[in-house]
N, C-alpha and C positions, 0 to 999 in steps of 0.2 A: 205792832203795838195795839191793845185793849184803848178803847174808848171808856173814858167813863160810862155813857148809856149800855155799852156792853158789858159792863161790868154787872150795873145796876139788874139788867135784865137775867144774868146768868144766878144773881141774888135770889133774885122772883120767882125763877126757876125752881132753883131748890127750896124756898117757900112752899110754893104749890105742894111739891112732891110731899115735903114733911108734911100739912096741912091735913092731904089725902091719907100717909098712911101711916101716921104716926099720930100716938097722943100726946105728944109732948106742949109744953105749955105755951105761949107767944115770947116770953122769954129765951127760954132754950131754942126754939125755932130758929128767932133774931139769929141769936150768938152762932147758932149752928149754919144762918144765912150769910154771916158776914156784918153783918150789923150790929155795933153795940149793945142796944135795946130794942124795945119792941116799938118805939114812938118812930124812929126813923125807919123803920122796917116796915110799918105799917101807913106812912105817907107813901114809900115807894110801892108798894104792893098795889096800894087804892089808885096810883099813876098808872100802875101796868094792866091791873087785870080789871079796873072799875067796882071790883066788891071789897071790901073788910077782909080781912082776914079769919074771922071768924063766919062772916057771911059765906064765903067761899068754902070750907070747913063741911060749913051745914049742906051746903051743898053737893061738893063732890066728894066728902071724906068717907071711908070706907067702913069705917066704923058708927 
């Protein structure tokens, strides 16, 4: 059985990924992560990897 924190982490996961190489908007990301919206999507993000979601974006995104 999944842990919740394993859950959460495998979320964050495919965060990053879309983040890096997709344009899609923090909405779509959310819903595309498992997340309702983009408010819970982005307290768990900022738990896991310490930046924004958008900070993160400017960072490693490929575009």
């Amino acid at each position: 059985m999944t842990t919740s924190k394993d859950v959460q982490r495998m979320r964050v996961s495919k965060s990053c990924y879309l983040l890096q190489f997709s344009k899609l908007n923090a909405e779509e990301i959310a819903w595309r992560s498992g997340y309702p919206d983009a408010a819970p999507s982005a307290r768990s993000f900022i738990g896991y990897v310490g930046l924004t979601p958008g900070e993160y974006r400017r960072r490693f995104g490929a575009f």
